[in-house]
C-alpha positions as CSV (number, residue, x, y, z in Angstrom):
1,X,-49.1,79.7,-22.4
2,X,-46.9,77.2,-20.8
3,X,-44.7,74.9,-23.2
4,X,-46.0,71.5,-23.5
5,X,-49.1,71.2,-24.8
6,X,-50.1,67.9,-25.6
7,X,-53.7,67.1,-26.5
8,X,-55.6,65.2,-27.2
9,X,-55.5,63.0,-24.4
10,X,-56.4,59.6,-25.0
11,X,-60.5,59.7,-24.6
12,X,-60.1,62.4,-27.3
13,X,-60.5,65.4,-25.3
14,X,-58.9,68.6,-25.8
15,X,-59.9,70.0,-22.2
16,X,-63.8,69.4,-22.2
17,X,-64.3,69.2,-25.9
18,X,-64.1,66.5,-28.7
19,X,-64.8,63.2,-27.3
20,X,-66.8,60.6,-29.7
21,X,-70.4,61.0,-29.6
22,X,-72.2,58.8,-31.6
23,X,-74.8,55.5,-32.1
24,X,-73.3,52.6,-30.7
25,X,-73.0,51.3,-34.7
26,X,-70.1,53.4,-35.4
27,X,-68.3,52.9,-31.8
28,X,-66.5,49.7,-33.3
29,X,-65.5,51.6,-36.4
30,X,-64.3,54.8,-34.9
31,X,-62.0,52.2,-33.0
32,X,-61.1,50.7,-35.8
33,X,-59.9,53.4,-37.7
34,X,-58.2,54.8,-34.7
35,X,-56.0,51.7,-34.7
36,X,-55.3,51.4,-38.3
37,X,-54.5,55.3,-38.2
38,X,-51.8,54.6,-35.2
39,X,-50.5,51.3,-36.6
40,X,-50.1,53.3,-40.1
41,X,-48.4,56.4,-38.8
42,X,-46.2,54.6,-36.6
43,X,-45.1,52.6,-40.0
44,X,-42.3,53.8,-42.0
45,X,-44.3,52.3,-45.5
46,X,-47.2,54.5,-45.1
47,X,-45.0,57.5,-43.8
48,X,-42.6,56.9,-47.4
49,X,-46.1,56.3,-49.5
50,X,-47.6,59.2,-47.9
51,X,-45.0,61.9,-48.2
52,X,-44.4,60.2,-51.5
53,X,-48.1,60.7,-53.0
54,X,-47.8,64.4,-51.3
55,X,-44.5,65.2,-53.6
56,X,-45.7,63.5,-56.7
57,X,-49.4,63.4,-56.8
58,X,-50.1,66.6,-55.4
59,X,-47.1,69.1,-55.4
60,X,-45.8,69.7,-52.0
61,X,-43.6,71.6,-50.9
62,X,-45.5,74.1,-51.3
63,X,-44.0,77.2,-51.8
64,X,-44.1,80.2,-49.3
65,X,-44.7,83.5,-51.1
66,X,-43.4,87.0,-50.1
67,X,-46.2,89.5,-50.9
68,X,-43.9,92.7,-51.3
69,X,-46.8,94.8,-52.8
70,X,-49.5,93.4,-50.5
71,X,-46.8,94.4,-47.4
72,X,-45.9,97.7,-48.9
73,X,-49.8,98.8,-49.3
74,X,-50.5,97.2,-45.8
75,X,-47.7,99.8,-44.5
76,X,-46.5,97.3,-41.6
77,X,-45.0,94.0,-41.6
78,X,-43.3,91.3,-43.8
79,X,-46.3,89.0,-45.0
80,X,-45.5,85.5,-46.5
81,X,-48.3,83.0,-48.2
82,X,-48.3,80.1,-47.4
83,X,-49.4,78.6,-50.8
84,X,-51.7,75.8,-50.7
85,X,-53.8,77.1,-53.6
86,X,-51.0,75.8,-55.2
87,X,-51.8,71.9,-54.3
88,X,-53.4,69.9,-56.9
89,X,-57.2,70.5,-56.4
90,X,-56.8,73.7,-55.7
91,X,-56.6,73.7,-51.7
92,X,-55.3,72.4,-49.1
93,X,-57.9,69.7,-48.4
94,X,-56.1,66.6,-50.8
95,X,-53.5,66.7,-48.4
96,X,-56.4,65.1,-45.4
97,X,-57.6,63.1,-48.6
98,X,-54.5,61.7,-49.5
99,X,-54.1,59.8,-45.8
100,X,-57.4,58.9,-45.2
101,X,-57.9,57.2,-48.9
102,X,-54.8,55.0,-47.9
103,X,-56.4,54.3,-44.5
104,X,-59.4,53.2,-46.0
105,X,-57.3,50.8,-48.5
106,X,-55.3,49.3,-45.6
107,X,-59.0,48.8,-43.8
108,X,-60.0,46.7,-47.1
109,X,-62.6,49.3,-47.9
110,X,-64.7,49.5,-50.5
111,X,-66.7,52.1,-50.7
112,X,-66.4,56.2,-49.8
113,X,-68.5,58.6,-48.4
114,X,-67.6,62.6,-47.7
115,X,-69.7,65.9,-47.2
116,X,-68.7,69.3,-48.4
117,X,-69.7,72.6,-48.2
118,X,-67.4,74.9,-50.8
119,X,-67.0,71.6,-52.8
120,X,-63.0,71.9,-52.1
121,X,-63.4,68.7,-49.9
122,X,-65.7,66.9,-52.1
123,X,-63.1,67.2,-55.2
124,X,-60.2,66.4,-53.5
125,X,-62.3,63.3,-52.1
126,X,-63.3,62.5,-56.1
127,X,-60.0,62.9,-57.0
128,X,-57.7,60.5,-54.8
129,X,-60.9,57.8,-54.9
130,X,-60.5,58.1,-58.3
131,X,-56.6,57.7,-58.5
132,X,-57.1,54.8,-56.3
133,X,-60.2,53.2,-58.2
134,X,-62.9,53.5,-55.1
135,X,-66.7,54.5,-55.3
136,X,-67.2,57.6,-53.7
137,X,-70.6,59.3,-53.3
138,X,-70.3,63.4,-51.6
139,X,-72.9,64.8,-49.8
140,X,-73.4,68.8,-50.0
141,X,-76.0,71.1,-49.2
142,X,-78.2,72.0,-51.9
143,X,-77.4,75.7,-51.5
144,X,-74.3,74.7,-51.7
145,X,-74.7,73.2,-54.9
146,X,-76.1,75.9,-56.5
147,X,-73.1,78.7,-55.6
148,X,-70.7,75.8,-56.2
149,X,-71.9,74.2,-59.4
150,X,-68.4,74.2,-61.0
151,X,-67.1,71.9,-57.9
152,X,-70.1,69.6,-58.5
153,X,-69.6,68.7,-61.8
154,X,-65.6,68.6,-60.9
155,X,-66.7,65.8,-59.0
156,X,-69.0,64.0,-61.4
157,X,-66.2,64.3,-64.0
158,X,-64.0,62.4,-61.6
159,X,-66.6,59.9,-60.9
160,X,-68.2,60.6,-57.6
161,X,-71.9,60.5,-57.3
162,X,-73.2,64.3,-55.4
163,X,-75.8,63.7,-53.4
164,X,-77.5,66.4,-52.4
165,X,-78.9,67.7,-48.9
166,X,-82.0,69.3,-49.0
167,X,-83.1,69.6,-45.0
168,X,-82.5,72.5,-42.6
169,X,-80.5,75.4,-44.7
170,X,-79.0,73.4,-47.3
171,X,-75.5,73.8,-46.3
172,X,-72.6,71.8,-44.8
173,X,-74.0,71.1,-41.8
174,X,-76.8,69.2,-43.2
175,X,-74.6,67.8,-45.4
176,X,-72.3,66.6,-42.8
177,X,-76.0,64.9,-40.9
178,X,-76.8,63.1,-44.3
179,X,-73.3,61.5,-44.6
180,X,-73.5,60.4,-41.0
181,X,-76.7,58.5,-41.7
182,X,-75.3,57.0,-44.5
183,X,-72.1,55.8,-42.8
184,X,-74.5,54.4,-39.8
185,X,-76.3,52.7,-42.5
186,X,-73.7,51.0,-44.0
187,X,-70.8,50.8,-41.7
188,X,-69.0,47.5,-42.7
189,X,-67.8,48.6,-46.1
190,X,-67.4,51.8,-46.1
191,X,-65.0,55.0,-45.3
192,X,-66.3,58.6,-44.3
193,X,-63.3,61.1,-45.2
194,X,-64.3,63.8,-43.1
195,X,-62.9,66.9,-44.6
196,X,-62.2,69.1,-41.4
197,X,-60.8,69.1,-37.7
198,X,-64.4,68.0,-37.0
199,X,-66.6,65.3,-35.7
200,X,-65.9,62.1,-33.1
201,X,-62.7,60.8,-32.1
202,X,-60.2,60.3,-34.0
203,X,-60.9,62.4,-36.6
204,X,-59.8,66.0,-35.3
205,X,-56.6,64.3,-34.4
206,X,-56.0,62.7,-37.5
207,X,-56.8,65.4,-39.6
208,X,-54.6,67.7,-37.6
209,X,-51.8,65.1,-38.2
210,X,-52.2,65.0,-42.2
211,X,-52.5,68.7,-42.3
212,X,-49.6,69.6,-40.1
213,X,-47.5,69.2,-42.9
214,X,-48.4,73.1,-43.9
215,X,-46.8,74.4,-40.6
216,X,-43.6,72.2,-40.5
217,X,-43.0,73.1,-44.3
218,X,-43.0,77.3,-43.4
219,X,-40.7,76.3,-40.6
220,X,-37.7,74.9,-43.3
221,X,-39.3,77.5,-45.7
222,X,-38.8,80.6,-43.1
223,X,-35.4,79.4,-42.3
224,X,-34.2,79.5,-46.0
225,X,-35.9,83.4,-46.4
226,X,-35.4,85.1,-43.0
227,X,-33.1,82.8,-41.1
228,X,-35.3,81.3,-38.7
229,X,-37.6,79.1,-38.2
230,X,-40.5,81.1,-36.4
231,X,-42.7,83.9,-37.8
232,X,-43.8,86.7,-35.4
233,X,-47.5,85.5,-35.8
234,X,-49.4,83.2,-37.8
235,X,-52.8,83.7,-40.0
236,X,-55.5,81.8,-41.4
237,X,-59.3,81.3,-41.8
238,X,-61.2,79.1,-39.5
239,X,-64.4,77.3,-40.3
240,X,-64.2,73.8,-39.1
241,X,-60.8,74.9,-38.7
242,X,-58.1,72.3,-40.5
243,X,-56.3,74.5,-42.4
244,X,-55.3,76.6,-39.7
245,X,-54.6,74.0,-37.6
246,X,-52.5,72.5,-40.2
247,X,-50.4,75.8,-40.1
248,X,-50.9,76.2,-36.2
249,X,-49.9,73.4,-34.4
250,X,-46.3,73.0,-35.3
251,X,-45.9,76.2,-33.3
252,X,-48.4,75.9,-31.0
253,X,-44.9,75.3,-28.2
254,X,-43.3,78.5,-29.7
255,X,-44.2,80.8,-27.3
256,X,-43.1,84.0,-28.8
257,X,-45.6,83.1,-32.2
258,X,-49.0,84.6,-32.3
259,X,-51.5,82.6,-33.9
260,X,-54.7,84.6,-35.5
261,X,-57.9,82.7,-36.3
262,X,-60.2,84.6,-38.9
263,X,-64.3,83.5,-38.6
264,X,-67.0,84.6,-40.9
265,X,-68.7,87.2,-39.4
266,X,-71.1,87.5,-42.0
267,X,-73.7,89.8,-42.4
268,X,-71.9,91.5,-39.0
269,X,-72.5,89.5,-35.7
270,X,-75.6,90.9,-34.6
271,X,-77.1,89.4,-37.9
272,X,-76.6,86.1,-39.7
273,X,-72.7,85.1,-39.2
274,X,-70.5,81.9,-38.6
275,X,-68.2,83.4,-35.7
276,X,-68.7,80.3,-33.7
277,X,-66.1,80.6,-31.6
278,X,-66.6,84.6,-30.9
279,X,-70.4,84.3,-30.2
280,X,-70.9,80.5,-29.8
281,X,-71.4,78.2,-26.7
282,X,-70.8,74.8,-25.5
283,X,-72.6,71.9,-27.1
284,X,-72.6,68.6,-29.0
285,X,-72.9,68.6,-32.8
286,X,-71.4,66.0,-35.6
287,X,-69.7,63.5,-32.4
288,X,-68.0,66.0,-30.8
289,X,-68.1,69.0,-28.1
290,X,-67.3,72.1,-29.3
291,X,-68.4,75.7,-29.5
292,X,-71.7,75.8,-31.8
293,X,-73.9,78.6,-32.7
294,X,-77.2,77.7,-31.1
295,X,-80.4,79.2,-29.6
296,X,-81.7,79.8,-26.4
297,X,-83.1,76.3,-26.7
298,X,-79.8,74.7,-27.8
299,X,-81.0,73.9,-31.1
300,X,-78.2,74.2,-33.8
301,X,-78.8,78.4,-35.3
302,X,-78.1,78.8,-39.1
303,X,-75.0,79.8,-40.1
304,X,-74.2,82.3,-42.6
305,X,-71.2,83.4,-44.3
306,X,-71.1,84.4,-48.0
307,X,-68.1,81.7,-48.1
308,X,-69.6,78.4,-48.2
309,X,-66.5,76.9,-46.7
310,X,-66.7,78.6,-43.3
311,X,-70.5,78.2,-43.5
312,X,-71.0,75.9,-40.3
313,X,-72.2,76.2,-37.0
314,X,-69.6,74.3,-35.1
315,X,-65.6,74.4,-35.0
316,X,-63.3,71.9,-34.5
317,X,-62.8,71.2,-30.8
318,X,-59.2,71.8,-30.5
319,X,-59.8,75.2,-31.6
320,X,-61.9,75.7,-29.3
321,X,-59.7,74.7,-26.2
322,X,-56.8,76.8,-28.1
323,X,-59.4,79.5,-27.6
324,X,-60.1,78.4,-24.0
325,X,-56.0,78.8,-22.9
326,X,-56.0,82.2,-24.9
327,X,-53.2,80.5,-27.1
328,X,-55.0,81.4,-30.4
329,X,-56.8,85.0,-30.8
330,X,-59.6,84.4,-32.7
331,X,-61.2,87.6,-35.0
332,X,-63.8,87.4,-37.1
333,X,-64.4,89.2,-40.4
334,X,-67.8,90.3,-42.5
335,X,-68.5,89.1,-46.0
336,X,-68.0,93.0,-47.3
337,X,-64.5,93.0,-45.9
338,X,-63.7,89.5,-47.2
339,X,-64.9,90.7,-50.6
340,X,-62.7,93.9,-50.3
341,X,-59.6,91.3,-49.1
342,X,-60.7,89.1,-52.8
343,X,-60.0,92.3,-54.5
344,X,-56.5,93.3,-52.5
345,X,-55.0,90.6,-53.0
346,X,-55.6,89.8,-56.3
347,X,-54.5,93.3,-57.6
348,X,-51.7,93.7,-55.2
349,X,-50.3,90.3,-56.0
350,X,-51.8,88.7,-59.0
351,X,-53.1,85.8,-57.1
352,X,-57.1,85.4,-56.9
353,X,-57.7,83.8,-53.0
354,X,-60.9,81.5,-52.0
355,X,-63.6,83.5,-49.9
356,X,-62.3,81.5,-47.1
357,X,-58.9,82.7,-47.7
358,X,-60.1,86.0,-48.1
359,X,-61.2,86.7,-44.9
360,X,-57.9,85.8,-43.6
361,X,-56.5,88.7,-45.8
362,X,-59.3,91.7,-44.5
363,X,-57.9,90.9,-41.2
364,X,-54.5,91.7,-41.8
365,X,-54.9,95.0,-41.7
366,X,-56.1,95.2,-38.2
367,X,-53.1,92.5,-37.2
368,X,-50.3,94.3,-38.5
369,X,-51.3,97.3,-36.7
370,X,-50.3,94.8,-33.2
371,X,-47.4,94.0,-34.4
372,X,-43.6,95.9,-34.7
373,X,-42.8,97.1,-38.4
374,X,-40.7,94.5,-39.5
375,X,-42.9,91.8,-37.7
376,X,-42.9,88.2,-40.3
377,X,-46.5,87.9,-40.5
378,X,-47.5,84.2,-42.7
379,X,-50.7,83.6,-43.7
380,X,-52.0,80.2,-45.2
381,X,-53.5,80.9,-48.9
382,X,-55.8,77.8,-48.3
383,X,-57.6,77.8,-51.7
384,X,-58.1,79.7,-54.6
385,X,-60.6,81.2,-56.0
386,X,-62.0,79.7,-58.9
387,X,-64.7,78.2,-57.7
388,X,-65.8,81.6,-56.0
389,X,-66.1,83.6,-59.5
390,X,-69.5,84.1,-59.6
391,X,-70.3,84.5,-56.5
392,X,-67.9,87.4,-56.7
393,X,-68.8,88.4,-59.7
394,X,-72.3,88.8,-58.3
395,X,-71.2,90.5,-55.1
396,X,-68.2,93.1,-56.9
């Protein structure tokens, strides 16, 4: 890939994709928050309250992890962790959270809506509308619910009403259609945090923005440990995909980095998976053209993944044109070999990964096997896995 990437352009497209397609309702307010997210970026205030709330509030930097045992047993490669279990909340998703809630304050509003699928969204949601005294009501599938119950009542404890979604399979894309009606419904007053690199104009953008913060940290980070500021390649788990872009995009110019995205392959991918962007095709879900998982008849397919994170049948739409110019590879790993990573790393290095995470881990051992033998591999470690006990409990 050529150096110089610059998207998206200002329609919100990444090549064909993104774009904003909604009812004319929310036209107005997508504008609206794309001018109060310029106008508060380009603002030296919000950049000092922002970075502030990120070092005080929720404990960035944070740190970058060498994995000597995980590397050793891997036979190939020096692997880093990017360490955004270590976040308050437990994931990466509070960093999003943190820029959108003081969006939503500079817009005067009132009230906040968000969906959620492994609950890691919802919380962090709960927890900054909390710290800043807003009523927030989170939408997640009732399947959801049930394999996430310790997130739910996380977010009742902080004060957020759950809502749950009962239509279609009871996931986070049913979730995400029952927060859209709601924010169509009441548009004036209130603020919909979407949680990932999804959805209409602006939102993949600014998402990417608040998240990038992961990748420009491992550049200082990498220079302090190896003396340089690139790793050979790049790893992380993709379900709408912000994580990974969070840790992709600062090197997205870098020629010489490969970039891995990990999907939920599920049950394998000639059964129920989430590999959207391995066995997906062009469409329109959520605002925004994308690759989707969806029948011969278009109709959105159910997605399946035993990690309720990467549980969706859509992606992000910048991942999908980074797929498009070849300048991610994207892999995609079962639920058996994400269980298997769970275990790895958490008796290699004493640290217990989220089921998304996980699948990031079982691919390592086919990555390193493309790489040279003292190749710095990072991968993000974009949750933890507390809230995935008993479902690996049930599964080990």
């Amino acid at each position: 890939m050529t150096m110089g990437y610059d998207a998206p352009d200002q329609n919100g497209r990444f090549g064909p994709y993104g774009g904003a397609f909604v009812p004319e309702i929310l036209i107005p307010e997508l504008h609206a928050v794309q001018e109060a997210f310029e106008r508060s970026w380009a603002d030296p205030a919000f950049q000092h309250q922002y970075l502030s709330l990120l070092h005080t509030y929720v404990g960035r930097p944070t740190a970058l992890t060498f994995a000597e045992r995980l590397s050793h047993e891997l036979g190939r490669g020096q692997i880093y962790l990017k360490r955004e279990d270590l976040c308050h909340t437990g994931a990466h998703k509070i960093n999003n959270t943190i820029g959108q809630i003081l969006l939503a304050l500079q817009m005067g509003k009132t009230r906040i809506i968000a969906e959620t699928g492994a609950g890691q969204h919802g919380v962090a949601t709960a927890t900054v509308a909390a710290r800043f005294g807003l009523q927030c009501i989170v939408y997640m599938g009732a399947e959801d619910m049930d394999r996430q119950a310790l997130n739910v009542e996380r977010m009742k404890l902080l004060g957020a009403e759950v809502r749950p979604a009962t239509s279609g399979s009871q996931t986070l894309k049913d979730a995400t259609n029952e927060a859209i009606r709601d924010w169509v419904s009441n548009p004036t007053d209130t603020f919909y945090i979407i949680g990932s690199v999804v959805g209409p104009h602006p939102y993949p953008m600014m998402v990417r923005t608040f998240h990038k913060i992961i990748g420009e940290e491992v550049q200082t980070q990498l220079q302090e440990k190896v003396q340089r500021s690139t790793p050979d390649a790049v790893v992380a788990c993709v379900g709408g995909g912000s994580n990974a872009i969070g840790i992709f995009y600062p090197f997205i110019n870098a020629p010489d980095v490969q970039m891995f995205g990990v999907e939920a392959a599920g049950e394998g991918l000639h059964g129920k998976h989430a590999a959207t962007l391995t066995l997906g095709e062009v469409g329109v879900l959520h605002g925004a053209m994308s690759y989707l998982l969806q029948d011969q008849e278009g109709q959105i397919s159910l997605a399946h993944s035993v990690s309720a994170g990467l549980d969706y049948p859509g992606v992000g739409p910048e991942h999908s044109y980074l797929k498009d110019l070849g300048r991610v590879h994207y892999l995609s790993e079962t639920d058996d070999a994400a269980l298997k990573g769970v275990s790895l790393l958490s008796r290699t290095e004493g640290i217990i990964p989220a089921l998304e995470t996980a699948h990031a881990i079982a691919a390592l051992e086919t990555i390193v096997h493309q790489m040279e033998n003292d190749a710095v591999i990072v991968v993000n470690c974009s949750g933890r896995g507390d809230k995935d006990m008993q479902t690996i409990m049930d599964h080990l």
